[in-house]
TORTORVO-465377 format. One line per field, with one value per atom (N, C-alpha, C, CB): residue number from 0; residue in three letters; atom name; x, y negated, z. Coordinates in nm, 3 decimals. Glycine has a CB too. Example, Ala and Ser with C-alpha at 12.3 -4.5 7.8 and 13.67 -1.06 7.14 Angstrom:
REM residues 2
seq: c(0 0 0 0 1 1 1 1)
type: c(ALA ALA ALA ALA SER SER SER SER)
atom: c(N CA C CB N CA C CB)
c1: c(1.319 1.230 1.320 1.131 1.285 1.367 1.290 1.408)
c2: c(0.569 0.450 0.330 0.447 0.225 0.106 -0.003 0.060)
c3: c(0.780 0.780 0.780 0.905 0.708 0.714 0.787 0.572)
REM end
This chain:
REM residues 115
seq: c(0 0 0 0 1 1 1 1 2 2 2 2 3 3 3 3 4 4 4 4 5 5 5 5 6 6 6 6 7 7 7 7 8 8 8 8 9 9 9 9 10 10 10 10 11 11 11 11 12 12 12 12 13 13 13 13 14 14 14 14 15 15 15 15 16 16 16 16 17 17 17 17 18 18 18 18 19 19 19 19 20 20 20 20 21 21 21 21 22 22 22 22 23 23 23 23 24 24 24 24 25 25 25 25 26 26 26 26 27 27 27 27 28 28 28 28 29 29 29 29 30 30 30 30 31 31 31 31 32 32 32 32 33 33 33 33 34 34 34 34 35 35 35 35 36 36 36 36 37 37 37 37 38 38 38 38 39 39 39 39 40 40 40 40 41 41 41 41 42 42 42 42 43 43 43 43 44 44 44 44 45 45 45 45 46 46 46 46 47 47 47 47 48 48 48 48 49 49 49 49 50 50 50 50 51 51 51 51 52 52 52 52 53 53 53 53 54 54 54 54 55 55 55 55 56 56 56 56 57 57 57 57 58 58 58 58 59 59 59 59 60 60 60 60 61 61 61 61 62 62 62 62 63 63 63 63 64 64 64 64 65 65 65 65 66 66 66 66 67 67 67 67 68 68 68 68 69 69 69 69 70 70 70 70 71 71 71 71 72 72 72 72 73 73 73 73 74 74 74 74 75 75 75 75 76 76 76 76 77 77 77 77 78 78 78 78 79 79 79 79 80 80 80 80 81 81 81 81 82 82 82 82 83 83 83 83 84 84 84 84 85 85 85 85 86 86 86 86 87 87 87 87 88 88 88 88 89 89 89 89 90 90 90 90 91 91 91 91 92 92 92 92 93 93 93 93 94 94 94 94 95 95 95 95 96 96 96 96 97 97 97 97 98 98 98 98 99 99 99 99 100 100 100 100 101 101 101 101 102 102 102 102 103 103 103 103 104 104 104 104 105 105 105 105 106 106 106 106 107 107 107 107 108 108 108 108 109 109 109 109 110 110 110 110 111 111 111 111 112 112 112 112 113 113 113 113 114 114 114 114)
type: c(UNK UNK UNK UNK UNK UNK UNK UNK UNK UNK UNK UNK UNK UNK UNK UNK UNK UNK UNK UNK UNK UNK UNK UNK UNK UNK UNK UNK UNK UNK UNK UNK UNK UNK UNK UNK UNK UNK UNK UNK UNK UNK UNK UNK UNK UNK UNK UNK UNK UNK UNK UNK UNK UNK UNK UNK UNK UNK UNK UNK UNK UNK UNK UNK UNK UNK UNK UNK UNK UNK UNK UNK UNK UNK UNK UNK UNK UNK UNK UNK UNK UNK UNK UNK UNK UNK UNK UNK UNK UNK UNK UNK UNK UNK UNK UNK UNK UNK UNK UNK UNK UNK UNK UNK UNK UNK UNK UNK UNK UNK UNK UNK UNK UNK UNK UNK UNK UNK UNK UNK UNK UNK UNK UNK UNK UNK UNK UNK UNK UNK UNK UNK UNK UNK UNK UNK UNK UNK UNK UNK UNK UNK UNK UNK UNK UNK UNK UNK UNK UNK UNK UNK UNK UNK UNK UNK UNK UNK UNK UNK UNK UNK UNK UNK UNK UNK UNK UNK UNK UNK UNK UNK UNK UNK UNK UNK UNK UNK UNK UNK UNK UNK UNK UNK UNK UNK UNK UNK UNK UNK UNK UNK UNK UNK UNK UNK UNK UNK UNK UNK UNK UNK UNK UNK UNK UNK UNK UNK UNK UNK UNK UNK UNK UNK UNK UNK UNK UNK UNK UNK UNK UNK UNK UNK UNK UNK UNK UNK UNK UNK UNK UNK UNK UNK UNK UNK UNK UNK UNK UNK UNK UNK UNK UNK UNK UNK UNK UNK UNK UNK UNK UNK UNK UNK UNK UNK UNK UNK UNK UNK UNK UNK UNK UNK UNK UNK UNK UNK UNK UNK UNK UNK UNK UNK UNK UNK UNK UNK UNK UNK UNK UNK UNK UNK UNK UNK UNK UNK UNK UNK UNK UNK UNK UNK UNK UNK UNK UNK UNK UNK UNK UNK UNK UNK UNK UNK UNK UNK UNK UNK UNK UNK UNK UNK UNK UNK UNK UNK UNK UNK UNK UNK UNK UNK UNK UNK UNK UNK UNK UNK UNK UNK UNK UNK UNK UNK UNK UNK UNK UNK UNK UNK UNK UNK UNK UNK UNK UNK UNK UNK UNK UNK UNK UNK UNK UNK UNK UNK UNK UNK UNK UNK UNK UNK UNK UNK UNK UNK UNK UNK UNK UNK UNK UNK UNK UNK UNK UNK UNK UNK UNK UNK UNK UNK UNK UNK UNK UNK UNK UNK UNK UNK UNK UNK UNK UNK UNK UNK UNK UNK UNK UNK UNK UNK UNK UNK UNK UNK UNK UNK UNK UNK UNK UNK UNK UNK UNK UNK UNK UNK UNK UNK UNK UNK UNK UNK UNK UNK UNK UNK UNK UNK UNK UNK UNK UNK UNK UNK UNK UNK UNK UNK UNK UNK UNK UNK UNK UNK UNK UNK UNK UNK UNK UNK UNK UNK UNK UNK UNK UNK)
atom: c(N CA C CB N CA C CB N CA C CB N CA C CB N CA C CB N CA C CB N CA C CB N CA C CB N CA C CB N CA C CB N CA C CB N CA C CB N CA C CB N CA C CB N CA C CB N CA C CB N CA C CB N CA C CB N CA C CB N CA C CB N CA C CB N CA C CB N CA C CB N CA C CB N CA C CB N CA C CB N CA C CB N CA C CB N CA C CB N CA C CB N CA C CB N CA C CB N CA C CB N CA C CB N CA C CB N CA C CB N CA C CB N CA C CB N CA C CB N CA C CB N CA C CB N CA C CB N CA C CB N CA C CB N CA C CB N CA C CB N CA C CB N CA C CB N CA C CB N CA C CB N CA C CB N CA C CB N CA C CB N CA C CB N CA C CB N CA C CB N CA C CB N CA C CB N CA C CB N CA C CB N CA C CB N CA C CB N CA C CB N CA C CB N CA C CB N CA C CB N CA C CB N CA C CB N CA C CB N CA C CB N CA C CB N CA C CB N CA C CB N CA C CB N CA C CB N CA C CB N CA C CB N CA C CB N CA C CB N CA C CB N CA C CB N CA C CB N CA C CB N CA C CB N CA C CB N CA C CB N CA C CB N CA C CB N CA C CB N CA C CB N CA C CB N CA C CB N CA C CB N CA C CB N CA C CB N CA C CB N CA C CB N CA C CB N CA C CB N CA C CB N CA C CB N CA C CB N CA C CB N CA C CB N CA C CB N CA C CB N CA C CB N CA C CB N CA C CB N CA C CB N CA C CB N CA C CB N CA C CB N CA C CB N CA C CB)
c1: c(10.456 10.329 10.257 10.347 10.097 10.038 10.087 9.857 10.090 10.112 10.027 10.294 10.011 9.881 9.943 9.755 9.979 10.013 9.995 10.135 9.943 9.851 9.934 9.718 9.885 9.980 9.880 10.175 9.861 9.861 9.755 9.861 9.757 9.623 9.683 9.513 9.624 9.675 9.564 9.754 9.576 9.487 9.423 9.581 9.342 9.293 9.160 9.264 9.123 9.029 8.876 9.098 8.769 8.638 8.629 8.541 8.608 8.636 8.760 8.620 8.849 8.962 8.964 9.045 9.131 9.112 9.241 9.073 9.215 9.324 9.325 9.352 9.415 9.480 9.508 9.613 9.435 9.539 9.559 9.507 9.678 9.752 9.733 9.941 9.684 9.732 9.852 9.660 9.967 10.071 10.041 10.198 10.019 9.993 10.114 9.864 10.136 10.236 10.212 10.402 10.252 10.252 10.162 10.236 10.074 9.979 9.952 9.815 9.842 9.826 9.721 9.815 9.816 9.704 9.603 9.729 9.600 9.488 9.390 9.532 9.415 9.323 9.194 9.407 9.222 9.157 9.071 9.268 8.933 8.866 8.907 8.690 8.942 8.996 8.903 9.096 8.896 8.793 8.893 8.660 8.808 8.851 8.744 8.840 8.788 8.701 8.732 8.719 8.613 8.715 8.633 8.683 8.708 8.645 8.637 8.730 8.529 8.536 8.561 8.440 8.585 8.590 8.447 8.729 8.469 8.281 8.212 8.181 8.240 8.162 8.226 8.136 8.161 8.168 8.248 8.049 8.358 8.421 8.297 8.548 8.329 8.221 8.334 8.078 8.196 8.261 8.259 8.100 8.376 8.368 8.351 8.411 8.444 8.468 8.499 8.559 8.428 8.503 8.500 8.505 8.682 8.665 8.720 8.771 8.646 8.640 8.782 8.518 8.849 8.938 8.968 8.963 8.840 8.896 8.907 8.824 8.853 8.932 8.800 9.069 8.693 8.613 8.528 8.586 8.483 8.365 8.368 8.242 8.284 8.325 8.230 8.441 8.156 8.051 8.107 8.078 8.021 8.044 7.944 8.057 8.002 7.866 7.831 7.897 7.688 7.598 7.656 7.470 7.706 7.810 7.918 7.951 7.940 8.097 8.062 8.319 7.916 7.913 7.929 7.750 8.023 8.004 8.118 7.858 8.188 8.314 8.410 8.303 8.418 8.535 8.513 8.504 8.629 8.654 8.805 8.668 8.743 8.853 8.909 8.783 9.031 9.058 9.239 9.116 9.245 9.370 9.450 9.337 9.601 9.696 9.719 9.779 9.686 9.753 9.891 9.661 9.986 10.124 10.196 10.144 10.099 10.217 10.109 10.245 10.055 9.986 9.948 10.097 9.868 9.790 9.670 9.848 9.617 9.508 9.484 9.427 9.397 9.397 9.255 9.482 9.273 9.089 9.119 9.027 9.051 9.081 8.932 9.165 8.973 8.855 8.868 8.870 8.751 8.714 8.624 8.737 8.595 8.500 8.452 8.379 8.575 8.610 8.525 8.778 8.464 8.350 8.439 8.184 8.370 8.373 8.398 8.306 8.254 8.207 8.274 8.148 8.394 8.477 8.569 8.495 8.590 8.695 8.716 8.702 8.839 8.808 8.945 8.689 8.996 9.062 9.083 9.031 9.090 9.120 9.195 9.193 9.097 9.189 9.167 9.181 9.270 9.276 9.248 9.419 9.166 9.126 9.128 9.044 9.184 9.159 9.070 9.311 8.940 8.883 8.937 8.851 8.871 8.919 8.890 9.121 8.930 8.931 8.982 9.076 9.101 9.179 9.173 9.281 9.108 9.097 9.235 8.962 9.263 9.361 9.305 9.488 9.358 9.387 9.499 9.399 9.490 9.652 9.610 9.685 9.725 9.729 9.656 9.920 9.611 9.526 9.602 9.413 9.549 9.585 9.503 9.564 9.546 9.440 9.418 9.487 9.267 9.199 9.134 9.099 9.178 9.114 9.069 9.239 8.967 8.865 8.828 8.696 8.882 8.888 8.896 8.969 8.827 8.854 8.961 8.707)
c2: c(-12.752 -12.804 -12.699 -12.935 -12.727 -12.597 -12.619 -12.587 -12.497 -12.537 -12.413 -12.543 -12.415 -12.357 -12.336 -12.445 -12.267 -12.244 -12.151 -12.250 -12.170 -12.092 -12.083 -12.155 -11.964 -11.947 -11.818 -11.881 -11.760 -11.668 -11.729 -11.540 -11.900 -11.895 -11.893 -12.014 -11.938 -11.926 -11.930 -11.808 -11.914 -11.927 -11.757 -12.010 -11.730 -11.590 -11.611 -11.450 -11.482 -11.502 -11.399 -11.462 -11.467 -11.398 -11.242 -11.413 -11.222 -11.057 -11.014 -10.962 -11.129 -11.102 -11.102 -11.164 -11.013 -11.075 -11.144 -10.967 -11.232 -11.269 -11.255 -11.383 -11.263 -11.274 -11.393 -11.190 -11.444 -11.551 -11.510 -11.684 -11.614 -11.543 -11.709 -11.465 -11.706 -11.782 -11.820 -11.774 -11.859 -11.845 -11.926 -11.891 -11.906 -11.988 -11.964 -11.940 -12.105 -12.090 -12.228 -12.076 -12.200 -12.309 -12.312 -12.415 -12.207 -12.156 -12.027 -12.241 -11.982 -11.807 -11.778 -11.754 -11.696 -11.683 -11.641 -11.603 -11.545 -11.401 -11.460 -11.241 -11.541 -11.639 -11.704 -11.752 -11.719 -11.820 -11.746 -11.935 -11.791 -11.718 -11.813 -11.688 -11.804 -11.836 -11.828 -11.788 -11.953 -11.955 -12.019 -12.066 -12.008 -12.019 -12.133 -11.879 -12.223 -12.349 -12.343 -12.488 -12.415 -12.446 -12.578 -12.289 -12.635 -12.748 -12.781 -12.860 -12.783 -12.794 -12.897 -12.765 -12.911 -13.122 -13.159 -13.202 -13.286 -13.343 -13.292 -13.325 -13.200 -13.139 -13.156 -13.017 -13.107 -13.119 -13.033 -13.106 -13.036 -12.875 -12.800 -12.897 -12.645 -12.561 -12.426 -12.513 -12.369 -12.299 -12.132 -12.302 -12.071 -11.964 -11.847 -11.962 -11.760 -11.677 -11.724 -11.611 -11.690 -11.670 -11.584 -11.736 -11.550 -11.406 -11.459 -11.261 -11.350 -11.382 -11.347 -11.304 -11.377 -11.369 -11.240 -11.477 -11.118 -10.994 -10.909 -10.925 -11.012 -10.927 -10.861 -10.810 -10.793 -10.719 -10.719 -10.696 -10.915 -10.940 -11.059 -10.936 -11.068 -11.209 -11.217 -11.202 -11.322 -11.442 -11.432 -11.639 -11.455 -11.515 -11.613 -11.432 -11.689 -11.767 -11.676 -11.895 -11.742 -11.634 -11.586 -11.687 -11.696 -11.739 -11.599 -11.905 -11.609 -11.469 -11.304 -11.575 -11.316 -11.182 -11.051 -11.173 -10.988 -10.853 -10.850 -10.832 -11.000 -11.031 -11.057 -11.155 -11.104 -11.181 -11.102 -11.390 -11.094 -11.008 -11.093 -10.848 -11.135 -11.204 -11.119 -11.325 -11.103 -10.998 -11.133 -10.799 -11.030 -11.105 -10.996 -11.255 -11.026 -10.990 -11.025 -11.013 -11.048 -11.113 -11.069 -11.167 -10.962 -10.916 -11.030 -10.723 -11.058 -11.173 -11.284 -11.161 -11.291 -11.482 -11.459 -11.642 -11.426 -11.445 -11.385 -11.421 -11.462 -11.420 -11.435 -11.457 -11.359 -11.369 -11.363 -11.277 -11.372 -11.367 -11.271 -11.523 -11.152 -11.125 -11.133 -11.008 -11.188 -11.231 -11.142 -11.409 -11.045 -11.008 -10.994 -10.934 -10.991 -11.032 -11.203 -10.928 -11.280 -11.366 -11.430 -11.378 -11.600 -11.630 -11.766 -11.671 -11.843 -11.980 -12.059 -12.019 -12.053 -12.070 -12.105 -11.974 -12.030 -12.020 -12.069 -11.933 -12.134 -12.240 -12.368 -12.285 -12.374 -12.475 -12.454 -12.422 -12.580 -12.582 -12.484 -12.695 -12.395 -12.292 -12.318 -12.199 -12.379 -12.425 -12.356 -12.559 -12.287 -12.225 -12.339 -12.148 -12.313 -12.362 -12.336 -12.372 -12.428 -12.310 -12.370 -12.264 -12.378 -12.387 -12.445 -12.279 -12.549 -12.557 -12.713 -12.504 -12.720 -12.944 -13.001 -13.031 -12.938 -12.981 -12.946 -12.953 -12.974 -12.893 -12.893 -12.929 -12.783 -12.808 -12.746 -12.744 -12.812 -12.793 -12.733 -12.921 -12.666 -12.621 -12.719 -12.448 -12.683 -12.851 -12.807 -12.921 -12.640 -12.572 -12.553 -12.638 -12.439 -12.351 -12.366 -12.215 -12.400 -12.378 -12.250 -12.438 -12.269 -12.132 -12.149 -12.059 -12.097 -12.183 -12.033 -12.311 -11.999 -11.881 -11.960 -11.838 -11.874 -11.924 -11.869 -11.984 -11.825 -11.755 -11.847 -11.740)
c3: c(15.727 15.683 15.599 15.603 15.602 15.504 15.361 15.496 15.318 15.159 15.118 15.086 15.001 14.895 14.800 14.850 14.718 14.532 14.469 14.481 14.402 14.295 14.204 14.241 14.148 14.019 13.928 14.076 13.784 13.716 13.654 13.768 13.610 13.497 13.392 13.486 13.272 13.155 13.045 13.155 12.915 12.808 12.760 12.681 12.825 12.734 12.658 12.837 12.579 12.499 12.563 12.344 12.540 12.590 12.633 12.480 12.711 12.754 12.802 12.639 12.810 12.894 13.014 12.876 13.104 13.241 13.274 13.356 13.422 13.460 13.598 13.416 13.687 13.849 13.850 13.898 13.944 14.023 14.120 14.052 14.203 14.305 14.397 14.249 14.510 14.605 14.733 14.632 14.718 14.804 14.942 14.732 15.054 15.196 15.255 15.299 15.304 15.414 15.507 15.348 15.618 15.705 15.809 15.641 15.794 15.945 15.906 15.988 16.015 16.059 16.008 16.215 15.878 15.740 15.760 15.631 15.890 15.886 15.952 15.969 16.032 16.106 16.038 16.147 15.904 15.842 15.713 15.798 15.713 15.546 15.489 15.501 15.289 15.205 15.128 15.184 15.010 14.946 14.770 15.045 14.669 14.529 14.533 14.411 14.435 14.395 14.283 14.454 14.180 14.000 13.971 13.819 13.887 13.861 13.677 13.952 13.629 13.478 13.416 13.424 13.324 13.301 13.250 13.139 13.375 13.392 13.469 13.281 13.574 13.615 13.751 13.550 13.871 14.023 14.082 14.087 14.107 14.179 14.238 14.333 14.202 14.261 14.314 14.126 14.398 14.547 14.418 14.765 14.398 14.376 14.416 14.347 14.519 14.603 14.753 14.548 14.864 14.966 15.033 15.026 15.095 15.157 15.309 15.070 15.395 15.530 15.609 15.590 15.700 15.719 15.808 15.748 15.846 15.842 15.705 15.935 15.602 15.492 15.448 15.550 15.493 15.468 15.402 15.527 15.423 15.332 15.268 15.397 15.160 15.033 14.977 14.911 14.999 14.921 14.761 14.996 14.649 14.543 14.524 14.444 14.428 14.320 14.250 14.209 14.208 14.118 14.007 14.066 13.965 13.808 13.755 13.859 13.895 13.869 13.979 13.974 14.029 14.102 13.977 14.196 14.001 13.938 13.843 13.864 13.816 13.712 13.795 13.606 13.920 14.000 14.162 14.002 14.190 14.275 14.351 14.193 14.480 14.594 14.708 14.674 14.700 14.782 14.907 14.629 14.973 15.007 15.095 15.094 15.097 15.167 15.300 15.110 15.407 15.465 15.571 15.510 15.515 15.534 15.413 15.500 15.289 15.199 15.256 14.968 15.333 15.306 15.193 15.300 15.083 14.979 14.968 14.887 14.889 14.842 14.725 14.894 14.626 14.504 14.437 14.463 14.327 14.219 14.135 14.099 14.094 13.994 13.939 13.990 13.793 13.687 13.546 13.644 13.586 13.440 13.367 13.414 13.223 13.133 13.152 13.156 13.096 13.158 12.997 13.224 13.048 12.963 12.881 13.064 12.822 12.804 12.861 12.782 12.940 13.044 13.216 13.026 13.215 13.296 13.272 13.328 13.179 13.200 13.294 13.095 13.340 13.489 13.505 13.641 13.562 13.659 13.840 13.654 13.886 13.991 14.126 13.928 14.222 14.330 14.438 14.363 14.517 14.616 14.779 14.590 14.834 14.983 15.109 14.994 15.195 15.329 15.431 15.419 15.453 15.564 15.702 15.574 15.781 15.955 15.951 16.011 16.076 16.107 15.984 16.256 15.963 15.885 15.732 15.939 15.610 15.519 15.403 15.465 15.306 15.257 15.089 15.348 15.046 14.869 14.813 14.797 14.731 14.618 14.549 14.510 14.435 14.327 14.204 14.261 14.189 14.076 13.984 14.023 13.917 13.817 13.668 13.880 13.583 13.449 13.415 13.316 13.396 13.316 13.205 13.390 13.068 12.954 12.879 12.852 12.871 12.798 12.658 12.906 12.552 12.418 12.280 12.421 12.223 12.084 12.008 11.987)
REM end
């Protein structure tokens, strides 16, 4: 079955960075563009990064162009975020997605930006 897991959030402070890491397994990773979602509390999940599944090219939100950077593996099945000059603002919950008929969720990662 697909599975999704995220992993590398954690608590940093304003101007920090972090990686997350997305783990896929259970279909043909390379096949598929991969996208980052976050969700704030109170607020609507929103579409972060997506990168296309030759790898080459990646959408952002306005929010994180020039701070967040989606790249992926697909020899490990992953894909990852890396976030820097990381805000307040960006705090959210971090859920990895995969596109198709069928859509799929990870279970998310906390990201808490904090003096």
């Amino acid at each position: 079955q697909v599975q999704l897991v995220e992993s590398g959030g954690g608590l940093v402070q304003p101007g920090e960075s972090l990686r997350l890491s997305c783990a896929a397994s259970g279909f043909i990773f390379s096949n598929y563009a991969m996208s980052w979602y976050r969700q704030a509390p109170g607020k609507e999940r929103e579409l972060v990064a997506t990168i296309f599944n030759e790898g080459g090219s990646a959408n952002y939100a306005d929010s994180v162009k020039g701070r967040f950077t989606i790249s992926r593996d697909n020899a490990k099945n992953t894909v990852y975020l890396q976030m820097n000059s990381l805000k307040p603002e960006d705090t959210a919950v971090y859920y990895c997605f995969r596109p198709g008929v069928t859509k799929y969720w990870g279970q998310g990662t906390q990201v808490t930006v904090s003096s």
